[in-house]
Each structure stands twice: as structure tokens, then as C-alpha cells.
C-alpha positions as CSV (number, residue, x, y, z in Angstrom):
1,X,-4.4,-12.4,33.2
2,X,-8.0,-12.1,31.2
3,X,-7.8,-12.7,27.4
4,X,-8.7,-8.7,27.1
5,X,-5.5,-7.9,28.9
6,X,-3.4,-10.3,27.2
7,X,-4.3,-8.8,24.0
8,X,-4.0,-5.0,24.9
9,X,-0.3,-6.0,26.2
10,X,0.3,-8.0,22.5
11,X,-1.0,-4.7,21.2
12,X,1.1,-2.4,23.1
13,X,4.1,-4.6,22.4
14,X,3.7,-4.6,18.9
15,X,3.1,-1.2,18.5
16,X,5.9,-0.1,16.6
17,X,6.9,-2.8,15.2
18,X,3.1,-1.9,13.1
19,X,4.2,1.8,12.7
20,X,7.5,0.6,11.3
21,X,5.5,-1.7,8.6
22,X,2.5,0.5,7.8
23,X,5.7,3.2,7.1
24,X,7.4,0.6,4.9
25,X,4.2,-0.1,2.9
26,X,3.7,3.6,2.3
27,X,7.6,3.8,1.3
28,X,7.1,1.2,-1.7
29,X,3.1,1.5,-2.9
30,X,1.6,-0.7,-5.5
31,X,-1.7,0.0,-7.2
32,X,-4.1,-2.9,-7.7
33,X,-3.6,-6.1,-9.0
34,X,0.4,-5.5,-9.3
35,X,0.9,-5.7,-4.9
36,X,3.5,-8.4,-5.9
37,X,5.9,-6.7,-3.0
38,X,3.1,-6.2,-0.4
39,X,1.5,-10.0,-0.6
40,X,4.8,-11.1,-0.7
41,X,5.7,-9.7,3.0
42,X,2.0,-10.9,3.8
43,X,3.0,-14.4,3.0
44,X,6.0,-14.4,4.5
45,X,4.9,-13.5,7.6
46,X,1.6,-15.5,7.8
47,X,4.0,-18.5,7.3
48,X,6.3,-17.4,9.9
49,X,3.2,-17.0,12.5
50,X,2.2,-20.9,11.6
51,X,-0.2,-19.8,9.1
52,X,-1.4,-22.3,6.5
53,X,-1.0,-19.5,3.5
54,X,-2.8,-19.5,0.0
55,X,-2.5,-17.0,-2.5
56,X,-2.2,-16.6,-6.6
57,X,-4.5,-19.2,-8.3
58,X,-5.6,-20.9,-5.5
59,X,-7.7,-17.7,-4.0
60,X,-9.0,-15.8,-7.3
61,X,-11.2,-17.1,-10.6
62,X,-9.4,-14.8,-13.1
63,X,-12.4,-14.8,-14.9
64,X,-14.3,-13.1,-12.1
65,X,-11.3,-10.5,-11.9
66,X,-11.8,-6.8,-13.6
67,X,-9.7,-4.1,-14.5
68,X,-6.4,-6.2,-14.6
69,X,-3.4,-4.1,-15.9
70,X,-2.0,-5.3,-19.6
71,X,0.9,-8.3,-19.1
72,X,3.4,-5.7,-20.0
73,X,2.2,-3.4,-17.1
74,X,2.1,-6.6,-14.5
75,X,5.5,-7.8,-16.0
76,X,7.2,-4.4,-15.0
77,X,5.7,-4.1,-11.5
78,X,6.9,-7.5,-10.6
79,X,10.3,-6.6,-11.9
80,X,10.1,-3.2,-9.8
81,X,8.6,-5.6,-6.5
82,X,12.0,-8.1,-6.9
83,X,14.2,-5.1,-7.0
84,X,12.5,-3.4,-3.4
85,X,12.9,-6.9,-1.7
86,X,9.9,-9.0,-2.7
87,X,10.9,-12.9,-3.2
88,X,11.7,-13.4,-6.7
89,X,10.0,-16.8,-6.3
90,X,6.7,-15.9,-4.6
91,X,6.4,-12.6,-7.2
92,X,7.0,-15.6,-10.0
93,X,4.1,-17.4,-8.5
94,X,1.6,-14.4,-8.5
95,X,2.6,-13.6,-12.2
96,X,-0.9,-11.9,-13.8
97,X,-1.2,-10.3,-11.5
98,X,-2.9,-12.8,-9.2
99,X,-1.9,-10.7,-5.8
100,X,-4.8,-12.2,-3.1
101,X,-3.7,-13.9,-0.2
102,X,-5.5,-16.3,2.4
103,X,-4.0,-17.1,5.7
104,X,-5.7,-19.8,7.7
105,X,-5.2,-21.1,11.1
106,X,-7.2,-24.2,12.8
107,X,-7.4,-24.2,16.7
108,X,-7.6,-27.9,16.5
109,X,-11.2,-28.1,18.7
110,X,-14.4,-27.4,17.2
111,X,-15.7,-24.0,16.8
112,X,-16.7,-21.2,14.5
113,X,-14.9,-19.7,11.7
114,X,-14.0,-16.0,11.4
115,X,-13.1,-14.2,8.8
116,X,-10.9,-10.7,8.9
117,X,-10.2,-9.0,5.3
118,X,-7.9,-6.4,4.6
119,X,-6.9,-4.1,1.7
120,X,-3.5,-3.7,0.1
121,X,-3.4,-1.6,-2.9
122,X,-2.5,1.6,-3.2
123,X,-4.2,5.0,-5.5
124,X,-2.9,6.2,-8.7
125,X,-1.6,9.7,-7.4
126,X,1.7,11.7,-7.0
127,X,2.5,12.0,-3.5
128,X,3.3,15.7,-2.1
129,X,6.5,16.1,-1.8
130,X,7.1,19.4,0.2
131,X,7.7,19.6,4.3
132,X,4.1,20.0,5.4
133,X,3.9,16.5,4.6
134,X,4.7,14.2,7.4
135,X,5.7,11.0,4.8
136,X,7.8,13.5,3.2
137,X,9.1,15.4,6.3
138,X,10.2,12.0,7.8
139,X,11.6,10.4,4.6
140,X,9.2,7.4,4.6
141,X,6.8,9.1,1.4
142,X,6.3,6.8,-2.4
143,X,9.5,6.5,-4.1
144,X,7.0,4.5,-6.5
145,X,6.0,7.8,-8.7
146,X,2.3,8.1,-9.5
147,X,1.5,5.4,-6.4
148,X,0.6,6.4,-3.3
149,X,-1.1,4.8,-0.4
150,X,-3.9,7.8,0.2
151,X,-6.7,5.9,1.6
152,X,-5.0,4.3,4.6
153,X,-4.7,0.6,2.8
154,X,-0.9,0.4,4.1
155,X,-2.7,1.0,7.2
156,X,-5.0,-2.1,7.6
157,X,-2.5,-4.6,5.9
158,X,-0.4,-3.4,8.9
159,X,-3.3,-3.4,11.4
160,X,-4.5,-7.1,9.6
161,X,-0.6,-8.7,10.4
162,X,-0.8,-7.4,13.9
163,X,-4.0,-9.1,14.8
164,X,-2.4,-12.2,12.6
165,X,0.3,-12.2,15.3
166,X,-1.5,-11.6,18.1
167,X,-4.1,-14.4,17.2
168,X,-1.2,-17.1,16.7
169,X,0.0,-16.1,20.4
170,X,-3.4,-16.6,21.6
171,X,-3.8,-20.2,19.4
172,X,-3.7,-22.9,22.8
173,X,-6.7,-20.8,23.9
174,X,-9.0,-20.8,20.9
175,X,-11.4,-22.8,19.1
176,X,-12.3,-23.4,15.8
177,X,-10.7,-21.4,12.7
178,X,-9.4,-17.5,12.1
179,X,-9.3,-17.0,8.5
180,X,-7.1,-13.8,7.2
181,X,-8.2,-12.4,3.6
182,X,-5.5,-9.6,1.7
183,X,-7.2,-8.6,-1.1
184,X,-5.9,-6.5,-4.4
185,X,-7.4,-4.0,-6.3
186,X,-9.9,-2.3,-4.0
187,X,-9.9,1.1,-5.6
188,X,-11.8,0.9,-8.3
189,X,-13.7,-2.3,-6.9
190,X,-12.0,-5.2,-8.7
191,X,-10.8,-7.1,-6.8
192,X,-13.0,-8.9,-4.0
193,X,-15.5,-10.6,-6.7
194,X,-12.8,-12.7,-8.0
195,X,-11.9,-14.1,-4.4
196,X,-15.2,-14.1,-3.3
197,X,-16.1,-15.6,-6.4
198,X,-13.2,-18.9,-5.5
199,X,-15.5,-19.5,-2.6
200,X,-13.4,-18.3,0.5
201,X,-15.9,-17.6,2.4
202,X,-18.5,-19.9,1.6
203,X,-17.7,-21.6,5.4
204,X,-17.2,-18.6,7.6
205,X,-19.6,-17.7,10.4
206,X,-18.5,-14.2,10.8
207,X,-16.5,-11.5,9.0
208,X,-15.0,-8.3,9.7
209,X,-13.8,-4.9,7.6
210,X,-12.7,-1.8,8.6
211,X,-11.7,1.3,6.8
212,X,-9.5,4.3,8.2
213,X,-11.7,7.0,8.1
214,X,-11.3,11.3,8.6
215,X,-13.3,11.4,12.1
216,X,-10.8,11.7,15.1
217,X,-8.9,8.6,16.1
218,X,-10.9,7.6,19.0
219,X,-14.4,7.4,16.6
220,X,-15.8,3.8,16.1
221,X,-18.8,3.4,13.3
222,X,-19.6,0.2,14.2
223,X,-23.1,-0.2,12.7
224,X,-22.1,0.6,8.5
225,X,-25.7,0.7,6.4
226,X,-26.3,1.6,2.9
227,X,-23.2,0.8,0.9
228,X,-24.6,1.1,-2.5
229,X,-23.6,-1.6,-5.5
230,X,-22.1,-0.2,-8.6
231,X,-20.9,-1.4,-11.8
232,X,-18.0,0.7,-13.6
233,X,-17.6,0.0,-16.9
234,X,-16.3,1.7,-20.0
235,X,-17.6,1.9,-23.7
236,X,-15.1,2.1,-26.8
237,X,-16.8,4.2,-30.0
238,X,-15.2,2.9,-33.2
239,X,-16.3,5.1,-36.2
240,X,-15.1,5.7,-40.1
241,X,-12.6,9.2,-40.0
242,X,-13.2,11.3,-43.2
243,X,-12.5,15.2,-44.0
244,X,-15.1,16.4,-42.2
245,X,-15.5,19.6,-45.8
246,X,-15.0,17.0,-48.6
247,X,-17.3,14.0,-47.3
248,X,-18.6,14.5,-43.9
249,X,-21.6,12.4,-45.4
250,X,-18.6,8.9,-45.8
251,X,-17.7,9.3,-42.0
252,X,-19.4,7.9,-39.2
253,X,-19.3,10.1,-36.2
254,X,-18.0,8.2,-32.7
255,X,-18.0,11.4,-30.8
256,X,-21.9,12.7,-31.7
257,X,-22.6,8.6,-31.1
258,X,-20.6,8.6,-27.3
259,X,-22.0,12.1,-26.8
260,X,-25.8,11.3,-27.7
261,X,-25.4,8.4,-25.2
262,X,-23.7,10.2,-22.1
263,X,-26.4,12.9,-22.2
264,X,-29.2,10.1,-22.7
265,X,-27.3,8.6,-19.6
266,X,-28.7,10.6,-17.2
267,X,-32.6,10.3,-18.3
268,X,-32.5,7.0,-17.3
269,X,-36.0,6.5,-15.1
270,X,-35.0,6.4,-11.2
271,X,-36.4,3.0,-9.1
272,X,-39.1,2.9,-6.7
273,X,-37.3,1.0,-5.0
274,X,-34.0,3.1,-3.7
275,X,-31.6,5.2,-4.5
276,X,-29.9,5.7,-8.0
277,X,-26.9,7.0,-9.2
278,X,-25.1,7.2,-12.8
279,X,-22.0,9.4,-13.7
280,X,-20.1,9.3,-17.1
281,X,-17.0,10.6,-15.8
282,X,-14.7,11.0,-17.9
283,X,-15.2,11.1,-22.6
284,X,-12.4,11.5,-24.7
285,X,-13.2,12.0,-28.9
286,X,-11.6,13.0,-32.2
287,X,-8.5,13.9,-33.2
288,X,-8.9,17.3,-35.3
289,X,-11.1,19.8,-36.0
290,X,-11.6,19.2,-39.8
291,X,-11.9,15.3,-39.3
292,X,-14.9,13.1,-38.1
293,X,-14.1,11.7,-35.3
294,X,-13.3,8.3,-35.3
295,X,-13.3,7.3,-31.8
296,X,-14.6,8.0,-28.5
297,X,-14.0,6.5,-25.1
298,X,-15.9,7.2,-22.0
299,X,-16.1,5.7,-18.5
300,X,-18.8,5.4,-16.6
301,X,-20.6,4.4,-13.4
302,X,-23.9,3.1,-12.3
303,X,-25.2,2.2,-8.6
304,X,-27.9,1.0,-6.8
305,X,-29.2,0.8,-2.8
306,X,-29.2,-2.9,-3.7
307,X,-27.5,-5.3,-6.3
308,X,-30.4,-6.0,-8.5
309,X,-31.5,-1.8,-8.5
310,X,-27.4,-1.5,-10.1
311,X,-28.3,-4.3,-12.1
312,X,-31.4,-2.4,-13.6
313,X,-29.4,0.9,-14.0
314,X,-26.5,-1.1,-15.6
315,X,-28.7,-2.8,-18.1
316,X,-30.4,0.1,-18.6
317,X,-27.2,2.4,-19.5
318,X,-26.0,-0.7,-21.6
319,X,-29.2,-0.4,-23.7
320,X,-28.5,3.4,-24.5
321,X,-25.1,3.1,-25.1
322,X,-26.0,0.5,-27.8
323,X,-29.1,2.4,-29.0
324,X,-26.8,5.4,-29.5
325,X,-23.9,3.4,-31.5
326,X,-26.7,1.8,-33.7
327,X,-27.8,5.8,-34.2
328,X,-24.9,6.9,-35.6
329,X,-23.6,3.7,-37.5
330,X,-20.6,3.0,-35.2
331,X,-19.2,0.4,-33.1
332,X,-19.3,-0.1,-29.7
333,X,-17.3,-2.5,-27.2
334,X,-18.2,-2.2,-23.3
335,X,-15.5,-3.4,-20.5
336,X,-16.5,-4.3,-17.6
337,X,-14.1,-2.1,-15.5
338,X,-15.0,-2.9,-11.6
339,X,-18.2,-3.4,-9.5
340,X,-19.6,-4.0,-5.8
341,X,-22.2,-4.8,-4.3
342,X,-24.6,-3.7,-2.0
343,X,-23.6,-4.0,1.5
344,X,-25.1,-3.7,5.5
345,X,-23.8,-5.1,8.5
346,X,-25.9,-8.1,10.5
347,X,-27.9,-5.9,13.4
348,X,-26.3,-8.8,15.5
349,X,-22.8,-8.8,15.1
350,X,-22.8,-4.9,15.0
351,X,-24.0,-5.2,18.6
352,X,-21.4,-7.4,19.7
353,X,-19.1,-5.2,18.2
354,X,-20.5,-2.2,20.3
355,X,-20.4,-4.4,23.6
356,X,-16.5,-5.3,22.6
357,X,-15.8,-1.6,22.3
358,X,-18.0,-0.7,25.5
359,X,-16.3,-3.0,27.4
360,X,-12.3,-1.9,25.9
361,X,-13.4,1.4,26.8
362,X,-10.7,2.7,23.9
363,X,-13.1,4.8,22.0
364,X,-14.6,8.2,23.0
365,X,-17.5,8.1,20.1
366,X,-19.1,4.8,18.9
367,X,-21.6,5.5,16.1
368,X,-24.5,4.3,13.7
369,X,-23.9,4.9,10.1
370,X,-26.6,5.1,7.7
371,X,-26.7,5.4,4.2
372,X,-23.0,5.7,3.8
373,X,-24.0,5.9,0.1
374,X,-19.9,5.1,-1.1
375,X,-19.2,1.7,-2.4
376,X,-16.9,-1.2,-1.7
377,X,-16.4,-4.4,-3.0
378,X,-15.9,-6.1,0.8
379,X,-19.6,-6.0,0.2
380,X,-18.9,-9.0,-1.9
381,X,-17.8,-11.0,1.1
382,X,-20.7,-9.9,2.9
383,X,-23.1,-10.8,0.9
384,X,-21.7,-14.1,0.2
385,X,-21.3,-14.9,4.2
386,X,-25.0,-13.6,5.0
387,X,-26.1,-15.7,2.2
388,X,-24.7,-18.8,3.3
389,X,-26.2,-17.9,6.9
390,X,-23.6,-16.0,8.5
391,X,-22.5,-12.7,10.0
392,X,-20.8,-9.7,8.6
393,X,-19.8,-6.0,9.3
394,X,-17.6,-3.5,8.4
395,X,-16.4,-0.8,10.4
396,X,-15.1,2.8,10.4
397,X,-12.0,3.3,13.0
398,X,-11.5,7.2,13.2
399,X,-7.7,8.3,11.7
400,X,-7.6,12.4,12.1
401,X,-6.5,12.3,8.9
402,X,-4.2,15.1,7.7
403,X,-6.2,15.3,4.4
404,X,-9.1,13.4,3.3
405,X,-9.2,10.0,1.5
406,X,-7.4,10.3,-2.1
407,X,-5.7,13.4,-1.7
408,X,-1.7,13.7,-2.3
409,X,-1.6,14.8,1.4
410,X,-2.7,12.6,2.9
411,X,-1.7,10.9,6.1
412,X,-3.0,9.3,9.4
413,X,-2.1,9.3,13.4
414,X,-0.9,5.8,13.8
415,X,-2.3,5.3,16.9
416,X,-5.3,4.5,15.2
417,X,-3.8,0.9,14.0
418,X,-2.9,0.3,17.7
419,X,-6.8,0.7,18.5
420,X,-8.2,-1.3,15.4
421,X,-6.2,-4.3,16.3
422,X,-6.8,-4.4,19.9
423,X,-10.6,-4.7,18.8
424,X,-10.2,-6.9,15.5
425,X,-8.4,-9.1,17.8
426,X,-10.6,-9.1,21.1
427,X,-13.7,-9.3,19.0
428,X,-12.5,-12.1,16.9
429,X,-10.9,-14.1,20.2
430,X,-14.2,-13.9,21.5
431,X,-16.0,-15.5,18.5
432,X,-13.7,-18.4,18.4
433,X,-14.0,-19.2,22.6
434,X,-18.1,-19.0,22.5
């Protein structure tokens, strides 16, 4: 039997067994940088496969990590993890909240090295909870309130342990080394930078991503151009409250200074050289309508079609938030919140990917995506691999979702894992016999 039919057969065989896991991921959802339950299955079963496993501090440079949750926050979700069946000692060993994981196996004769990453976290939303709602209907929906798994990130851990197994079955006929990356804290972009930062990839020759997507399962978008870096970030406005009758002129005024700066935001001059974006998206000021207002928080959002256009509209919005606290006489702190950035597959390993899928014959549409104009932080990895000289793309595998991304609805056809790991794993097979 061929290596493609060997791996189709792995696929079908596993097929449940990845429905049954994706549905317990989605049953107990954790929001980044607090997966403690999630990477501690992923260990355990990288382990079991033969996987030479890393995770906690040996994967992530905390000071490259943004947006963790407070100690008391991470202390609560690894006591909630140990109650729903995560190894009290693993959790122990990912305390603050250092959730990435790195499964490695060497084929023991020379070769390249390939590199598959996968999401795990989950999206701060309350899951619907009425019978219209498959999860719900069939009794597998959050019982973690205010988590739910709504962009399909249960999904590809699930689809990511398949190939793992699958791979480990196929070890006496490979060469070189298959390198498995779980990573926290996608929404919101936190979490790749401080893995890719640790240097993970520094020595791989080619990496994958893929993202369930709304087109029909069935839809490949193996060519993904135009992710765009960002840089979220939010700015704190610390004023002097007075009676705003008696001695408005003894205040300092946080709100007019955060206001002032959100509307100066958007006059920020566009590049020549690609497409811009900044949104302040959410302000919060005062506390009464007879006192100056004190303080002001807003969060906000700059990107770029490359890294250094976000870094110009970053330092840019950075310069008028400052300008406007020095205005009004109030303080300002900025927090780095999350960030990408910029991100297009290699032309070459997007055509081998089209060739794979040609020759599977398991999709009905393969497609070209051009400026995709979203963000996410796998761009890190790529841009860290195709600066060291190698290859990397990210791909779109078709879900017909019930609802799209982020919304309390939704849900995916399941076939759709079935598909991505029959090609993750036939693509990356063939990388590591050439």
C-alpha cells in the first residue's frame, strides 16, 4: 500500500476518535493563556505517541508574552483545569500561565524539518444555550460560562493530535524531524511572539497553519496573501477628580485628554506604501456628571500590510496619545495588549500544497486568497522560518459553519477535521521522504 493510502486509512480509522476529542475540547473551553486542561491532554498524548514533549518555560520568553491574565485569574483556571481531569502535576508545571507546548519527533536519518502549529484557546463568549444549537442539542456545549470555543480552535488541536498519531505510525518510513507547535492565546494575538520569540522555529524548513473557515467543507485556500500586522494596545488616563461647579479649574480632565486623542487617532496620515488601519474600540471615562473625570481607558488597534507600515502607525498613535495627555495635564500608561505580524505564504510551498490536494482529490474548490486583510499571530512563525530561509503557509480548510467565526452559535461539520488531517499529514510525509 502507497504512503497516500496508508494515511487516508489512519484518517478514516481515527475519525471518531477526533470527533470525540474536538467534542470534549468544546465541552471544557479555556481562553488564552489559562489552556492548563487542553495542553495537558496535548502532552499526554504527544508522550504516549513517542513524542519528545516541551512545554511551560522551556517554549515561551514570558517577557515576549502579552495580555497575560492577573495571577489570581491564572491561579483559578488551573484550579478549575485539575477539577475537569487535567494532571495536577503538569497544570503545576505551566503555573503563569505558560500553556505552549512542543512535540518533537526525530526519524533517526537525515532530512528536513517540518513544522505543524495549532491553536488551543478558546473566545470570551456565552455559548447559546437553546436547541437550534447542535453543542447544546447534543449535550457536548461550554459548561465553562463566558468560554467558548467559537472559532473552531478545539477543532485544529483535535485535527493537530490526529496528524501527531498518524505521523508516529508512519515514523520507520520517514526522514528527518516533524515538529508539533500548540500555542495559547491566539485571539487577541498574544501568544505566538513569545514562542516564536524562544526560537522554535529557528531550524525548520517548512511550516504549516490552517484555520477552519465559513466556505463549505470541501473548500481549500491554499495560497493565504495579505495577513496584515497589528499591534493592540491600551492607554490608561490618570487625572485629578474635582466638583466639576466649585473648581473645575483644580481638576485635570482624563476623559477630554483620551477623547482628544481617539478622535486625533484617525487623522493619522495613511502610507504609501500599503494599506492602514486604526480603530479605538472601545473608551470608558468618569464617574459622575458633576465631577471631572479622573480616568479614562481605551483600547485600541493599529495595522499595517507589512510589519514596519504597523510599526509606523503604532508609533504614530503612541505619539498622539502622549501629545494629548501632555494637553490636558494627565497621565498616561500604554500596555502593550497583543500584536502580529504581517504574513504570506512561500509561492513554493503553496504549490506543493495545491499538487497534494490535486492529487488527494478530497476537495471540490481549491483557491487563491488575496489580501485576506485579518490578522494572526502564526504570522510570527512565518516570518521567522522565511527569515531563516525556509518555507511557510497557512491554509483555509472550508467548515460550513453553522454561524460565523465568534458568534455564540457557532459550530462546524466535523468532517472537515477528517480532510485537514489527511492533507497536513500527506503533505508533511512528503516533506520528510524528499
Amino acid at each position: 500500500m502507497d504512503l497516500d493510502k496508508k494515511i487516508a486509512q489512519f484518517v478514516q480509522d481515527l475519525e471518531e476518535k477526533t470527533t470525540k476529542r474536538r467534542r470534549d475540547l468544546h465541552h471544557y473551553p479555556e481562553t488564552g493563556w489559562t489552556e492548563f486542561r487542553t495542553a495537558a491532554i496535548v502532552i499526554g498524548q504527544l508522550r504516549d505517541l513517542g513524542y519528545e514533549v516541551s512545554f511551560g518555560k522551556d517554549v515561551l520568553v514570558d517577557g515576549e508574552c502579552m495580555g497575560v491574565p492577573s495571577a489570581k485569574v491564572l491561579e483559578a483556571q488551573m484550579e478549575r483545569a485539575i477539577s475537569q481531569g487535567a494532571d495536577p502535576a503538569l497544570v503545576k508545571e505551566m503555573a503563569g500561565g505558560r500553556t505552549g507546548v512542543v512535540g518533537v519527533m526525530d526519524f533517526g536519518r537525515p532530512g528536513k524539518t517540518v513544522a505543524l502549529r495549532f491553536d488551543m484557546d478558546c473566545n470570551d463568549i456565552v455559548e447559546a444555550a437553546d436547541e437550534k444549537h447542535r453543542p447544546f442539542r447534543e449535550g457536548f456545549a461550554s459548561v465553562n460560562r463566558g468560554c467558548m470555543h467559537a472559532c473552531g480552535h478545539d477543532g485544529h488541536t483535535s485535527a493537530g493530535l490526529a496528524v501527531a498519531e498518524i505521523l508516529a505510525q508512519l515514523k520507520d518510513e520517514l526522514c528527518g524531524r516533524v515538529k508539533f507547535i500548540f500555542q495559547p492565546a491566539e485571539e487577541g494575538v498574544r501568544g505566538a511572539r513569545g514562542m516564536a520569540a524562544k526560537g522554535i522555529v529557528d531550524d525548520v524548513d517548512f511550516l504549516l497553519g490552517a484555520h477552519l473557515m465559513r466556505p463549505k467543507v470541501g473548500y481549500l485556500g491554499y495560497d493565504v496573501q495579505g495577513f496584515l500586522a497589528t499591534s493592540k494596545f491600551d492607554a490608561d488616563f490618570t487625572g485629578v477628580p474635582v466638583h466639576a461647579g466649585s473648581y473645575p479649574e483644580k481638576g485635570k480632565n482624563a476623559l477630554l485628554a483620551a477623547a482628544n486623542a481617539a478622535i486625533n487617532l484617525q487623522a493619522i496620515t495613511r502610507h504609501s506604501e500599503g494599506s492602514t488601519r486604526v480603530n479605538v474600540g472601545v473608551l470608558n471615562a468618569g464617574t459622575g456628571r458633576n465631577v471631572v473625570p479622573a480616568n479614562a481607558h481605551m483600547e485600541v488597534e493599529t495595522r499595517g500590510a507589512s510589519s514596519a507600515i504597523n510599526a509606523y502607525m503604532y508609533g504614530r498613535a503612541q505619539q498622539i496619545i502622549l501629545g494629548a495627555a501632555q494637553m490636558y495635564d494627565v497621565e498616561v500608561k500604554l500596555t502593550q495588549t497583543g500584536g502580529a505580524a504581517s504574513g504570506n505564504n512561500s509561492p513554493e510551498l503553496s504549490a506543493y500544497i495545491r499538487k497534494v490536494a490535486e492529487r488527494l482529490d478530497i476537495f471540490d474548490t481549491l483557491d487563491t486568497l488575496r489580501d485576506i486583510g485579518g490578522s494572526e499571530d502564526c504570522s510570527y512563525f512565518m516570518e521567522r522560518v522565511q527569515k531563516h530561509g525556509g518555507q511557510a503557509a497557512y491554509l483555509i480548510i472550508g467548515g460550513s459553519l453553522a454561524a460565523v467565526n465568534h458568534n455564540l452559535y457557532f459550530d462546524f461539520d466535523e468532517h472537515a477535521l477528517t480532510l485537514e488531517a489527511q492533507l497536513l499529514a500527506t503533505a508533511t510525509s512528503g516533506l520528510l521522504k524528499e
